[in-house]
Backbone of each chain as ProteinMPNN parsed JSONL, in Angstrom:
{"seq_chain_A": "XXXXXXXXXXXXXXXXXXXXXXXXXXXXXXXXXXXXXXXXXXXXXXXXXXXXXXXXXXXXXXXXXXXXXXXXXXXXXXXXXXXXXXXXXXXXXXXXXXXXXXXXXXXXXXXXXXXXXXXXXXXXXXXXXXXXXXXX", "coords_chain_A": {"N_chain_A": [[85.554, 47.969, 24.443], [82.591, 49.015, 23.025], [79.278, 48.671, 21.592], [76.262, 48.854, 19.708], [74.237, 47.333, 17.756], [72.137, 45.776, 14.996], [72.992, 43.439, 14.013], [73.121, 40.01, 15.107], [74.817, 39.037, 18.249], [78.005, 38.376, 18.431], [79.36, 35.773, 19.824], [81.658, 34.142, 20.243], [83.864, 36.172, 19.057], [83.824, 38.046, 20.329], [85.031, 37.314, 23.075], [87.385, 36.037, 22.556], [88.549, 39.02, 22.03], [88.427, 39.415, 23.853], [90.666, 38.177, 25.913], [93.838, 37.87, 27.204], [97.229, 37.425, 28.444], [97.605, 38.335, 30.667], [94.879, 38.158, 31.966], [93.025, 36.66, 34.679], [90.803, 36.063, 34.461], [87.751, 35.832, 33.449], [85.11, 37.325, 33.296], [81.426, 36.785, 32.111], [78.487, 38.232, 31.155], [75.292, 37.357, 29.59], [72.498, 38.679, 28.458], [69.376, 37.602, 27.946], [66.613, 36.835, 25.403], [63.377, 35.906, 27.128], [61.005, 33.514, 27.53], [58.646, 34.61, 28.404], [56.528, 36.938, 30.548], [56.217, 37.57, 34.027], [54.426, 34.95, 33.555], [52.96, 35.738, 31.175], [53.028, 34.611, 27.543], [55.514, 35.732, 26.025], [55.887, 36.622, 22.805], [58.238, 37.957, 21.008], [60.912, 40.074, 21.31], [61.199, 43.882, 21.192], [63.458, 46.134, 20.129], [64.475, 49.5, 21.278], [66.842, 52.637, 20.506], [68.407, 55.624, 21.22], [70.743, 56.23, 19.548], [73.309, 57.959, 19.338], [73.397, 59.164, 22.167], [72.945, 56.716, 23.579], [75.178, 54.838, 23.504], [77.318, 56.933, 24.207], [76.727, 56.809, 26.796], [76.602, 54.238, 27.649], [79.743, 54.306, 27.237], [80.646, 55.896, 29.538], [79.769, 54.916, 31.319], [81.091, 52.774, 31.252], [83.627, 53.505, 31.688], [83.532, 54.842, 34.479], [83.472, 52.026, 35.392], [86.344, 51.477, 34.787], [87.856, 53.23, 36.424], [87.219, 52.219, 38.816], [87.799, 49.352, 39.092], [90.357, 47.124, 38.429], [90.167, 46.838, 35.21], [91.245, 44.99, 32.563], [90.522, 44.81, 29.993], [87.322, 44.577, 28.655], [84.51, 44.419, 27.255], [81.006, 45.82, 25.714], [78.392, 45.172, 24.354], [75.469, 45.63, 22.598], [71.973, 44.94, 21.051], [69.766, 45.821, 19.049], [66.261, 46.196, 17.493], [64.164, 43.718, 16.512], [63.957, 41.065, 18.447], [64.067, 37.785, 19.024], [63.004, 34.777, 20.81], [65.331, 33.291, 22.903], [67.371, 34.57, 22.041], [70.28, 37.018, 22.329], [70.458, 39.895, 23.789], [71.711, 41.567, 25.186], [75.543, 41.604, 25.908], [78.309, 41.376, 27.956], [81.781, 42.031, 28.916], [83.953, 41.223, 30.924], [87.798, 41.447, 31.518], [89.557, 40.47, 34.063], [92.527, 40.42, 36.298], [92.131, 38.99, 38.639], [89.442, 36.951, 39.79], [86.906, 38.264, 41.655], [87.047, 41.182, 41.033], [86.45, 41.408, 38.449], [83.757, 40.173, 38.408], [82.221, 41.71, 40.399], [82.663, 44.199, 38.793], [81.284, 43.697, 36.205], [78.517, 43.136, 37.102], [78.401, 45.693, 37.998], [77.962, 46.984, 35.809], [76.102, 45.873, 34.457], [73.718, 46.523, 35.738], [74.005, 49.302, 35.591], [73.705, 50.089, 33.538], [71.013, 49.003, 32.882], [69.777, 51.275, 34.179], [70.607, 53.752, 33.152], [70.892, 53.94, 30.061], [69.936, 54.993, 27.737], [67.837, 53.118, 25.799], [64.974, 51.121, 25.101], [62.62, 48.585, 25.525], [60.431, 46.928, 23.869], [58.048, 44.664, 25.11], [56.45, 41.948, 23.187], [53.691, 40.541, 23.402], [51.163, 37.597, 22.571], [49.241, 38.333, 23.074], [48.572, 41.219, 22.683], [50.752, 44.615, 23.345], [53.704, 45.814, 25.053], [55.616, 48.709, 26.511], [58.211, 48.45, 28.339], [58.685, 48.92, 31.76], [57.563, 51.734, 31.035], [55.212, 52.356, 32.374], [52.956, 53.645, 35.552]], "CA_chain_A": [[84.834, 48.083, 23.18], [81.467, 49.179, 23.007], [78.698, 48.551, 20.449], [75.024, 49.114, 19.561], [74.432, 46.393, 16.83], [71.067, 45.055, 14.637], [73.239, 42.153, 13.927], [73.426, 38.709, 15.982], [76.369, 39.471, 18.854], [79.178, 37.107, 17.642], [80.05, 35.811, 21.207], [83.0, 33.686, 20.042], [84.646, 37.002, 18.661], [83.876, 39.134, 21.669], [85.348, 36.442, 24.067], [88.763, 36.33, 21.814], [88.915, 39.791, 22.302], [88.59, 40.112, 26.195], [91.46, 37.105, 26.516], [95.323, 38.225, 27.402], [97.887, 36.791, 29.0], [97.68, 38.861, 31.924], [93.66, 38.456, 32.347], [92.875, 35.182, 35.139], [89.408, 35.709, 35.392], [86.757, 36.892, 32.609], [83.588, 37.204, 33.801], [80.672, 37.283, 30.801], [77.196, 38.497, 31.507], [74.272, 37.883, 28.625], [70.51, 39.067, 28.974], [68.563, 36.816, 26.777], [64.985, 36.658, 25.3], [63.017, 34.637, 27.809], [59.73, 33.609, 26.662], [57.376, 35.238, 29.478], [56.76, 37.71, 31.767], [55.024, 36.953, 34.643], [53.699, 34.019, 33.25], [52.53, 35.777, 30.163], [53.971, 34.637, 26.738], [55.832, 36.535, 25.044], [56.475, 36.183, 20.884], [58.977, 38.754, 20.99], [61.187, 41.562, 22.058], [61.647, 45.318, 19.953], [63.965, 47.379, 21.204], [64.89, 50.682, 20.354], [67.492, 53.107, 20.761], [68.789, 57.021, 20.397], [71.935, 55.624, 18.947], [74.406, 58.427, 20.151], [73.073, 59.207, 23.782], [72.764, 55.105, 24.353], [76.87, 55.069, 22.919], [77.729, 57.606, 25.162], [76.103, 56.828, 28.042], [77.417, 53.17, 28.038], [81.163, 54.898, 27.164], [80.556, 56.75, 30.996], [79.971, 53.63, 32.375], [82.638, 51.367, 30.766], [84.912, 54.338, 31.9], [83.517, 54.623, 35.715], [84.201, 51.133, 36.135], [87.563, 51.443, 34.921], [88.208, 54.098, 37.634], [86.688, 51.912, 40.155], [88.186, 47.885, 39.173], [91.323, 47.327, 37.572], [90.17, 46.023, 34.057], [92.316, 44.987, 31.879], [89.755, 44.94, 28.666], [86.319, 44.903, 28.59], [83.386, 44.472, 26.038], [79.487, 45.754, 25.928], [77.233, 44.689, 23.117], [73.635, 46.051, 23.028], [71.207, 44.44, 19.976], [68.748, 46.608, 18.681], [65.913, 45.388, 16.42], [63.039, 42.693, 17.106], [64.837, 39.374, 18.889], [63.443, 36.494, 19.071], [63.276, 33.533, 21.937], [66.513, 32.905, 22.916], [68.742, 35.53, 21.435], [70.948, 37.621, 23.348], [69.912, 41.124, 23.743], [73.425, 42.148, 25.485], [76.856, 40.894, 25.865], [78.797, 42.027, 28.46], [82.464, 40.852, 29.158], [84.816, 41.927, 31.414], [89.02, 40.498, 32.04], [90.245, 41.127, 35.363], [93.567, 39.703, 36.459], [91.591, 38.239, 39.605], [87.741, 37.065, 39.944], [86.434, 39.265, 42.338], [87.052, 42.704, 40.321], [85.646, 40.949, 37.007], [82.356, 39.741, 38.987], [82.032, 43.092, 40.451], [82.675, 45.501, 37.396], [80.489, 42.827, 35.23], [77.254, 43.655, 37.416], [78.368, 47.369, 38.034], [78.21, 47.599, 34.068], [74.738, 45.687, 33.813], [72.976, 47.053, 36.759], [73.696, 50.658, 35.816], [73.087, 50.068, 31.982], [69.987, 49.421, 32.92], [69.327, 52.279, 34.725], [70.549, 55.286, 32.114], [71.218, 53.798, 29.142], [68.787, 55.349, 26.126], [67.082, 52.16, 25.109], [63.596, 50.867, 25.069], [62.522, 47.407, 25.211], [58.199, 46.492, 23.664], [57.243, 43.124, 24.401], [55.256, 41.756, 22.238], [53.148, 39.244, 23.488], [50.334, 36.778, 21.732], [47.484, 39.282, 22.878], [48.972, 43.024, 23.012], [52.424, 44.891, 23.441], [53.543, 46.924, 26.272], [56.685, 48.857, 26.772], [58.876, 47.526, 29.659], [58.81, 50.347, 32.888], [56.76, 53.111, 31.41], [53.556, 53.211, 33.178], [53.535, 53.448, 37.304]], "C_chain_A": [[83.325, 48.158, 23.445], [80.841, 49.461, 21.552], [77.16, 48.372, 20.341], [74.876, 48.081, 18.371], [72.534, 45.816, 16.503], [71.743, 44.004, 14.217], [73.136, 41.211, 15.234], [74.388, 39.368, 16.946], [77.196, 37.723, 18.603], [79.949, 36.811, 19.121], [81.663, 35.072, 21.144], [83.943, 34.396, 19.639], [84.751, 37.695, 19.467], [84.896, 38.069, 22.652], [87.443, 36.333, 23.514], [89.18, 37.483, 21.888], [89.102, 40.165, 23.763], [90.101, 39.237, 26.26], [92.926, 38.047, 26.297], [95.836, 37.452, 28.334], [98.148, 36.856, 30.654], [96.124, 38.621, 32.71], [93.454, 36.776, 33.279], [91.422, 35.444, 35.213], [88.919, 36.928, 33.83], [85.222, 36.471, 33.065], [82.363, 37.815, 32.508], [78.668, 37.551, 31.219], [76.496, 38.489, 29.8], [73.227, 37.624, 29.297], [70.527, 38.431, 27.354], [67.467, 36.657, 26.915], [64.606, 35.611, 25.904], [61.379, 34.95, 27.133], [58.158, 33.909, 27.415], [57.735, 36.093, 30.254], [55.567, 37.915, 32.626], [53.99, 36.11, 34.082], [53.332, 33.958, 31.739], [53.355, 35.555, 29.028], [54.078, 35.842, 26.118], [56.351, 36.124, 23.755], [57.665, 36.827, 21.08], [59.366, 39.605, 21.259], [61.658, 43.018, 20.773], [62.403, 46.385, 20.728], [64.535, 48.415, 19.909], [66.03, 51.7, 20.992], [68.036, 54.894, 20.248], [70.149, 56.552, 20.721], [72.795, 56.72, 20.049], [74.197, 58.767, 21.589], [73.64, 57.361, 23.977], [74.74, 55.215, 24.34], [77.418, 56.043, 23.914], [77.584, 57.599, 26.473], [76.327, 55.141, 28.705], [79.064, 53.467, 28.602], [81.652, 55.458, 28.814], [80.644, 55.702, 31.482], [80.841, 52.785, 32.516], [83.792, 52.552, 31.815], [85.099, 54.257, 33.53], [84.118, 53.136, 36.178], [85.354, 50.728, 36.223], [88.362, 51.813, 35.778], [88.14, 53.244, 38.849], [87.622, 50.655, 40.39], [89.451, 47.961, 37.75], [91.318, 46.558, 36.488], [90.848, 46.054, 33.079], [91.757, 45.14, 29.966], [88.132, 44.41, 29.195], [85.335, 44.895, 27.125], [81.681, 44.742, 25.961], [78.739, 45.852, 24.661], [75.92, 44.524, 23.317], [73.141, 46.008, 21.492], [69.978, 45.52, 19.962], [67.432, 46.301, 17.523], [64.785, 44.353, 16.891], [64.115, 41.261, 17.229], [63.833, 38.483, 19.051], [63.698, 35.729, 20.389], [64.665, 33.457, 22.314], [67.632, 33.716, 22.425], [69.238, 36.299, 22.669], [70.728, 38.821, 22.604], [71.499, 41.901, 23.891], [74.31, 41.47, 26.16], [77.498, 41.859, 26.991], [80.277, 41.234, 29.131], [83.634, 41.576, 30.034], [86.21, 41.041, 32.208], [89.69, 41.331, 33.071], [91.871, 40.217, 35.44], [93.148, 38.43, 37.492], [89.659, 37.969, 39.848], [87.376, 38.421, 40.245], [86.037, 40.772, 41.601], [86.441, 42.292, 38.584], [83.878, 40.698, 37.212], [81.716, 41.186, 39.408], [81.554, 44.19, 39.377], [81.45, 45.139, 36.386], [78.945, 43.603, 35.972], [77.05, 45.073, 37.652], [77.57, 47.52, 36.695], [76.208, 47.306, 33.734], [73.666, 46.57, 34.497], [72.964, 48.445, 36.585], [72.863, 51.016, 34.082], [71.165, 50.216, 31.878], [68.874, 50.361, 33.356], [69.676, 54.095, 34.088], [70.938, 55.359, 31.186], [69.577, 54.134, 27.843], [68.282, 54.762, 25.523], [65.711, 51.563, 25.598], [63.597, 49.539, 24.601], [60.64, 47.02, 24.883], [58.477, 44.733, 24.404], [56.353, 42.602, 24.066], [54.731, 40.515, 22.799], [52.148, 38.764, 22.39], [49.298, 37.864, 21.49], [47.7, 41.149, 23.048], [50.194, 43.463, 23.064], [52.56, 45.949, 24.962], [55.108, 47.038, 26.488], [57.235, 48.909, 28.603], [58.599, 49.062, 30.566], [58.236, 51.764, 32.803], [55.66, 53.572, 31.75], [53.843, 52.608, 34.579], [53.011, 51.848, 36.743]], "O_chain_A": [[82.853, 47.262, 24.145], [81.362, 50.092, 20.633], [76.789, 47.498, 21.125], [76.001, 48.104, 17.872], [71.773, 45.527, 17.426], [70.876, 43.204, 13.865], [73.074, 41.739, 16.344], [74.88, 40.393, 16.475], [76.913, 36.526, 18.634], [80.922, 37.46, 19.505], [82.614, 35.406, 21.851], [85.042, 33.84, 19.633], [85.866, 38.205, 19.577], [85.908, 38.756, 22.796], [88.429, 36.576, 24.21], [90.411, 37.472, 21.842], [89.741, 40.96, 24.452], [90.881, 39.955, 26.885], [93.055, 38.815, 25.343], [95.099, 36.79, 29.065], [98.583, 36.066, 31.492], [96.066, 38.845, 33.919], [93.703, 35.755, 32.638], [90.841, 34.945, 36.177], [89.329, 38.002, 33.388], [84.554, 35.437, 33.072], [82.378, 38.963, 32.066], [77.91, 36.633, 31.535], [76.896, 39.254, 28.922], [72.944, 36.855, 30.216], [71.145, 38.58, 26.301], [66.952, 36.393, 28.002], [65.069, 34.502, 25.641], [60.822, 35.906, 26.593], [57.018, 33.568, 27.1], [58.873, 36.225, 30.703], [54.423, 38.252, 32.319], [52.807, 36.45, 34.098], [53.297, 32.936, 31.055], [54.453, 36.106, 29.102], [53.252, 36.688, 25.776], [57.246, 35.282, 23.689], [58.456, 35.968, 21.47], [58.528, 40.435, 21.612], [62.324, 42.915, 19.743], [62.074, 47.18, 21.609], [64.815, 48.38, 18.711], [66.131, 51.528, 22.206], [68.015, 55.266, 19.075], [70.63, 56.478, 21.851], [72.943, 56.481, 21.248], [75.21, 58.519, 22.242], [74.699, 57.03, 24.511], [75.366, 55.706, 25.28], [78.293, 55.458, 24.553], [78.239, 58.306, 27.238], [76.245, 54.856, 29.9], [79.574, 53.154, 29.678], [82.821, 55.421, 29.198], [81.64, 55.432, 32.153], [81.289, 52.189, 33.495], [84.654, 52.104, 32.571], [86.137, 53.862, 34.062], [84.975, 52.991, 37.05], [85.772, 49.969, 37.098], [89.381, 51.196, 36.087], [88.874, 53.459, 39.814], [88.228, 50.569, 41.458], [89.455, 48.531, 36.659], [92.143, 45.648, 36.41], [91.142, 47.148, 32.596], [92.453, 45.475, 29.007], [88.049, 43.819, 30.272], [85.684, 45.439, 26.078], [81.021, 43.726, 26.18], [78.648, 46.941, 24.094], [75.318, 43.654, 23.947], [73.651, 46.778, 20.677], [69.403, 45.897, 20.984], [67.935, 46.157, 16.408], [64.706, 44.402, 18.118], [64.782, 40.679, 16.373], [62.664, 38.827, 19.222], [64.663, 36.104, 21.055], [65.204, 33.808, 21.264], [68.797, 33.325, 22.503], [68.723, 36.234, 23.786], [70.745, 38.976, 21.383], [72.169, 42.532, 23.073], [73.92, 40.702, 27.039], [77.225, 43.058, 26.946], [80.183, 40.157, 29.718], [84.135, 42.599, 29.566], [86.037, 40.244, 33.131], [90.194, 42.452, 33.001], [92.175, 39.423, 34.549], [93.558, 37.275, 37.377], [88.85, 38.877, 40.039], [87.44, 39.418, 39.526], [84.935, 41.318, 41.648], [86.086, 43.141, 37.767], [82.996, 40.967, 36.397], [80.796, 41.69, 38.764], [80.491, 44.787, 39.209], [80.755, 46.0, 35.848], [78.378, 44.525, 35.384], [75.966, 45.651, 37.581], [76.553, 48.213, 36.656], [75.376, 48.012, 33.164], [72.857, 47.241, 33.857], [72.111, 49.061, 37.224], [71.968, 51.759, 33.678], [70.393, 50.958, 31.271], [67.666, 50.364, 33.115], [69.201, 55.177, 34.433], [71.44, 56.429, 30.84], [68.612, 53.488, 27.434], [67.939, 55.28, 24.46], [65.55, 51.675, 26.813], [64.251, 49.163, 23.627], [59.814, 46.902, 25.788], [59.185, 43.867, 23.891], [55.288, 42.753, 24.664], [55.364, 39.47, 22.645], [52.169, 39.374, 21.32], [48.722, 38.242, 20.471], [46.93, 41.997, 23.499], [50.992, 42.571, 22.778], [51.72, 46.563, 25.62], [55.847, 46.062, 26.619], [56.704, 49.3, 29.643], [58.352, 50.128, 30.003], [58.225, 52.653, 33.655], [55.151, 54.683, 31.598], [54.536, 51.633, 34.872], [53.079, 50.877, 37.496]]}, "seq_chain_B": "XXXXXXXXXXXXXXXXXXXXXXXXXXXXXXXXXXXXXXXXXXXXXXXXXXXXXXXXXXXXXXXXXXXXXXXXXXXXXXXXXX", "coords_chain_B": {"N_chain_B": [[58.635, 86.495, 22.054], [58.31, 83.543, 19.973], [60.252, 80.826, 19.389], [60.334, 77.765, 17.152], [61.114, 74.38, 18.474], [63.002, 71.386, 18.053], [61.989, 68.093, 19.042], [62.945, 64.997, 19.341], [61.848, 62.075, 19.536], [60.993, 58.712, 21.484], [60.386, 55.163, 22.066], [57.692, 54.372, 24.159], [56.936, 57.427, 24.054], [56.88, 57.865, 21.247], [55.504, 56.011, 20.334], [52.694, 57.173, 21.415], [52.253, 59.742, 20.589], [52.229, 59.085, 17.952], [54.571, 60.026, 16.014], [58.239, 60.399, 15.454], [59.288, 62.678, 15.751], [58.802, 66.103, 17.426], [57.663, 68.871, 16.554], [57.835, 71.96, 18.964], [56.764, 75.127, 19.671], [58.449, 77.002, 21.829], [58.966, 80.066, 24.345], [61.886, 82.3, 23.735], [64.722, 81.689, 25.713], [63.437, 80.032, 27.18], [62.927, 76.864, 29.229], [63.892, 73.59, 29.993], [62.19, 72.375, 31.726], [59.783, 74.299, 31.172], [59.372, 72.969, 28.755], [58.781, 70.578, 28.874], [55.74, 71.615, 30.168], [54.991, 72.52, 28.446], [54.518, 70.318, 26.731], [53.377, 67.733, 27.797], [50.603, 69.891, 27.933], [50.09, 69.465, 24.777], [50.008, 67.079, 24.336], [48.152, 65.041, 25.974], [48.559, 62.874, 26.96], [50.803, 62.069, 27.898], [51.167, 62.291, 30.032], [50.535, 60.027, 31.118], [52.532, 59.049, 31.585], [55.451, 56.901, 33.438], [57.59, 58.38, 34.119], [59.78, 61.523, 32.628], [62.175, 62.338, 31.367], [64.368, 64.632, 29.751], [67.263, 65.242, 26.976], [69.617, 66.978, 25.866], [71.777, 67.751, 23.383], [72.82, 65.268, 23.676], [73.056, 64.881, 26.492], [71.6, 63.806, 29.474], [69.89, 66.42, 30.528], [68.817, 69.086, 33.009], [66.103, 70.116, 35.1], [65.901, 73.197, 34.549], [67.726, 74.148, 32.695], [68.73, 76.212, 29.867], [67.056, 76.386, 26.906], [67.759, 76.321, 23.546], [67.575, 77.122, 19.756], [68.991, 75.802, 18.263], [69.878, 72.978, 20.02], [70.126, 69.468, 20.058], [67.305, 67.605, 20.892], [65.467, 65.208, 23.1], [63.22, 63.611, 24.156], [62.808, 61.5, 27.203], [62.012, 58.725, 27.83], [60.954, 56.418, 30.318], [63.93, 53.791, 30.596], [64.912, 50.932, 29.343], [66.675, 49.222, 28.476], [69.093, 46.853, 28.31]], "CA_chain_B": [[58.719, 85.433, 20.75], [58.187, 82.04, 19.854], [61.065, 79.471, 18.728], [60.4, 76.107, 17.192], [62.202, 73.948, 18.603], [62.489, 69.846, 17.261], [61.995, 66.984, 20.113], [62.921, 63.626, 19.134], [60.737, 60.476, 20.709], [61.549, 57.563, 21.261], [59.295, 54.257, 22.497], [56.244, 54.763, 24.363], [56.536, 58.538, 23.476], [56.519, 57.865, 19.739], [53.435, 55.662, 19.861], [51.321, 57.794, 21.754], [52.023, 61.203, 19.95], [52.613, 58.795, 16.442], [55.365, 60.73, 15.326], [59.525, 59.934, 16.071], [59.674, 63.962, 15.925], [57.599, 66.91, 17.132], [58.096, 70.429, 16.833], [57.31, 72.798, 19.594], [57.006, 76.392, 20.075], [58.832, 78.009, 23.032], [59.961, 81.349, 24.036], [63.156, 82.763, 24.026], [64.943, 81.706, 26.752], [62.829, 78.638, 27.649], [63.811, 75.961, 30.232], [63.491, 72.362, 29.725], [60.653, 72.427, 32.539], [58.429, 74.792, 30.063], [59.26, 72.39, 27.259], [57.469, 69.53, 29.112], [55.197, 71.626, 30.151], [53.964, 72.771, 26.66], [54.16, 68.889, 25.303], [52.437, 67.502, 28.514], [49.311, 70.455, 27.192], [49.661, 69.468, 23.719], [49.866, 65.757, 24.134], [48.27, 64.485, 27.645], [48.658, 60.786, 27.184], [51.992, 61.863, 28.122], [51.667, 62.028, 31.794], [50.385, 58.302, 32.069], [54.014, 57.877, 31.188], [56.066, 56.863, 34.604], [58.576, 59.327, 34.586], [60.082, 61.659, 31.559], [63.513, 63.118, 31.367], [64.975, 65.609, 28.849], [68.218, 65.667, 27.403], [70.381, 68.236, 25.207], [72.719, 67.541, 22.725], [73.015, 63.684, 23.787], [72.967, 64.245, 27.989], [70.747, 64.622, 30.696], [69.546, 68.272, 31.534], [68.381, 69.277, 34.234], [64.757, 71.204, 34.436], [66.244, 74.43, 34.393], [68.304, 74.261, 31.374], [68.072, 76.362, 28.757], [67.073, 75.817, 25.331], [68.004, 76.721, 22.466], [67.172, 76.202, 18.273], [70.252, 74.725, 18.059], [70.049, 72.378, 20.314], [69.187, 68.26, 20.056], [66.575, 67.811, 21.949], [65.136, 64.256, 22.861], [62.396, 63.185, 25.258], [63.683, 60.009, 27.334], [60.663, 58.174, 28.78], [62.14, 55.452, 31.453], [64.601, 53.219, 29.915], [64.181, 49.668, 29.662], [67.639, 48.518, 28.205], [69.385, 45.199, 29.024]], "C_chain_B": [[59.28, 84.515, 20.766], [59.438, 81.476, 19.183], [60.629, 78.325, 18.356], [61.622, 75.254, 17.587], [61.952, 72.059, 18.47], [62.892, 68.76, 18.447], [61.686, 65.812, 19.209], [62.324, 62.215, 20.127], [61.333, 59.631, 19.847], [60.263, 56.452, 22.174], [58.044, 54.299, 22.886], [55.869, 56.264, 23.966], [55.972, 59.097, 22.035], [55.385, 57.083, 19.738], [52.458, 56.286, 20.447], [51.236, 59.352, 21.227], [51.881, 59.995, 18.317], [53.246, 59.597, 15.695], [57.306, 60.287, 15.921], [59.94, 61.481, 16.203], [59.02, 64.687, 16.026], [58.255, 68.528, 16.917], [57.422, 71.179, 17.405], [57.764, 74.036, 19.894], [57.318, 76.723, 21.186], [59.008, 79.204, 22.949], [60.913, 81.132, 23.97], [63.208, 82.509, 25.247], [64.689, 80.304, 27.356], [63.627, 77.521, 28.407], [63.384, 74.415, 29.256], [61.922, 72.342, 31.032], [59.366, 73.156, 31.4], [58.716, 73.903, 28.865], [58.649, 71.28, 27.723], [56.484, 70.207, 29.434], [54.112, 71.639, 29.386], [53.606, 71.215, 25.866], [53.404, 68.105, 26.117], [50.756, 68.173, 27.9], [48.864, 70.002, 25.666], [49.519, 67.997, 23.495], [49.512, 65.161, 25.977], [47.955, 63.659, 28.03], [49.569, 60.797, 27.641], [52.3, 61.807, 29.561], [51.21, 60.952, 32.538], [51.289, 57.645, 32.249], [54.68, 57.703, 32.916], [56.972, 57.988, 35.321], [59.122, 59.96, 32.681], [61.253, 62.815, 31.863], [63.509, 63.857, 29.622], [66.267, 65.366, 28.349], [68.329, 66.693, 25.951], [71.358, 67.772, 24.805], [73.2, 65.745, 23.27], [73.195, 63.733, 25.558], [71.837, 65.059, 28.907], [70.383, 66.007, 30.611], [68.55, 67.922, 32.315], [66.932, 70.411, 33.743], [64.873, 72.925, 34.337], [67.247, 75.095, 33.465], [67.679, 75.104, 30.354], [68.281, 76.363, 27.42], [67.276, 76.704, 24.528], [67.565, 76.38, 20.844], [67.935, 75.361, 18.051], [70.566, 73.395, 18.639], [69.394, 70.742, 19.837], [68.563, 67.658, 20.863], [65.492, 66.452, 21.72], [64.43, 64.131, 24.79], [62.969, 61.578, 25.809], [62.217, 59.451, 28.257], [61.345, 56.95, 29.495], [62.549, 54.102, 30.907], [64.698, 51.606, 30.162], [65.374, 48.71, 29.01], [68.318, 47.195, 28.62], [68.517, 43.95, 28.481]], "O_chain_B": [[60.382, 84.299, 21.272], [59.496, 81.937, 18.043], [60.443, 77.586, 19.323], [62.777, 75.366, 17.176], [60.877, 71.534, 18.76], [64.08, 68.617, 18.735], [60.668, 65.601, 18.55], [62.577, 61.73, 21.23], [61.799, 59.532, 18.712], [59.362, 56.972, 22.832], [57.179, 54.269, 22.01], [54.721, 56.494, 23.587], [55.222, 60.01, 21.69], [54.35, 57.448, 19.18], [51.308, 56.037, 20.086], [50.252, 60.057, 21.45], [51.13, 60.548, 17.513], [52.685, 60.002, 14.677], [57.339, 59.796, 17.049], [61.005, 61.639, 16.801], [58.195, 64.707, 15.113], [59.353, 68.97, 17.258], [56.342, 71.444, 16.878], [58.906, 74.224, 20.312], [56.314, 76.822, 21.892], [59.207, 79.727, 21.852], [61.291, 79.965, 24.074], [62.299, 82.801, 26.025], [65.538, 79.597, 27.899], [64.824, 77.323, 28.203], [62.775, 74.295, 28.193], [60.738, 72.285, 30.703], [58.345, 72.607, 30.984], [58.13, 74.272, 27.847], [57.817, 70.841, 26.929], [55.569, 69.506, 29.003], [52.973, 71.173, 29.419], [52.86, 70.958, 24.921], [52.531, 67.532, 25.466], [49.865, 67.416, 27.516], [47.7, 70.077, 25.273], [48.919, 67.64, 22.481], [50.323, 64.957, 26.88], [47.299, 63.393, 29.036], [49.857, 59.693, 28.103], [53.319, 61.419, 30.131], [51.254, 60.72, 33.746], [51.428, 56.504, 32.689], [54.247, 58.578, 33.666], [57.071, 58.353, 36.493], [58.971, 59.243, 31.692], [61.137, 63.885, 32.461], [62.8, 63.583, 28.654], [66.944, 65.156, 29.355], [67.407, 67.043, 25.215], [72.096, 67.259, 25.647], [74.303, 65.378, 22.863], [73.476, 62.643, 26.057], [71.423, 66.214, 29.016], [71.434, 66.632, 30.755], [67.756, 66.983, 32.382], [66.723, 71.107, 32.75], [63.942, 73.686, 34.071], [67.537, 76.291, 33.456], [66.524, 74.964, 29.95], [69.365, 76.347, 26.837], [66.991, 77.88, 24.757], [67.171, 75.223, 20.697], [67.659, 74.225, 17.666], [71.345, 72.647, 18.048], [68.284, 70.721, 19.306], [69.21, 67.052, 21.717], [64.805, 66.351, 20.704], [64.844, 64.379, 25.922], [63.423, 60.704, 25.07], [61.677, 59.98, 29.228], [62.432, 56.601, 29.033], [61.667, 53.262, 30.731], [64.521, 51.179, 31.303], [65.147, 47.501, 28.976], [67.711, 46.551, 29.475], [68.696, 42.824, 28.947]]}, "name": "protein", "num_of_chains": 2, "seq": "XXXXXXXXXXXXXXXXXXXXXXXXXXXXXXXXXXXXXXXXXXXXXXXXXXXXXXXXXXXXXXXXXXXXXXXXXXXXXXXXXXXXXXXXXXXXXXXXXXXXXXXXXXXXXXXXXXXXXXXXXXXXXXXXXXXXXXXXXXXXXXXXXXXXXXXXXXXXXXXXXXXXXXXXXXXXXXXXXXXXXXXXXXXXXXXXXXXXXXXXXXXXXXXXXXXXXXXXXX"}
């Protein structure tokens, strides 16, 4: 299941959905608003998104790692919208039958997300904003 | 002869043109390489950006793609998701 969302992510509903009888091992990855970078505070995060590229371009990834680790279900939840301190930005959940291929697939999924997924993160600090990775 | 053709921005691209959409003239034929080149000339805050991809209809292209009116056409400036 994959999802782009300006709501909250409802982790107690995602987590009910990864669980089966067959799954021994769920491995859950969230990225959450921390309140600095490099030292500096930050108030808040704004992210943005081109809805169907981002959706599609997760969908590739959920799919590669299916090819790769034998998952039995799977969940990625990406927040869109100004977050706050402490919120969770993205959800990521993945039920293997055995660790190993849940731990695996879990950082495949984040580690590539963040590398060609269609979203934009500002942070807003106290004294200015600056979007995450686009100047050398 | 010229085509308009409609580029969608997104994050740092939309605040430094101030627009979420531009419309630029190409020829017939036109690659994605001449479509940055023309928005690099008409906007050239845009090459303080790190890196800037293209895509077409929701994926990637490549700089030798070519464009069309029809197509959806979105500037990707380097992605910062997660």
């Amino acid at each position: 299941m994959i999802s782009l969302t300006s709501d909250p992510i409802d982790v107690a509903s995602a987590l009910t959905y990864l669980q089966s009888d067959q799954a021994g091992a769920l491995d859950l990855f969230l990225g959450v608003v921390r309140d600095n970078t490099q030292e500096r505070p930050v108030d808040r995060l704004e992210y943005e998104a081109y809805d169907r590229m981002a959706i599609s371009e997760m969908q590739k990834i959920a799919d590669e790692a299916h090819r790769r680790w034998p998952i039995l279900r799977y969940t990625i939840i990406h927040r869109k919208g100004v977050l706050a301190i402490g919120e969770t930005a993205i959800f990521i959940g993945v039920a293997t039958a055995h660790r190993a291929d849940a731990f695996d697939a879990c950082r495949f999924m984040i580690d590539t997300i963040k590398q060609t997924v269609p979203i934009w993160k500002k942070e807003v600090f106290t004294d200015g904003e600056v979007w995450v990775n686009a100047h050398p | 002869m010229n085509t308009p053709v409609s580029v969608l921005l997104f994050g740092i691209t939309r605040d430094l043109t101030g627009q979420s959409a531009v419309s630029v003239p190409v020829s017939e034929g036109a690659r994605v390489s001449d479509l940055l080149d023309q928005l690099y000339q008409e906007y050239p805050k845009l090459s303080g950006i790190r890196s800037l991809l293209v895509a077409v209809n929701g994926e990637y292209a490549e700089v030798d793609q070519v464009l069309t009116s029809k197509d959806e056409i979105a500037l990707i400036p380097p992605v910062s998701g997660g």
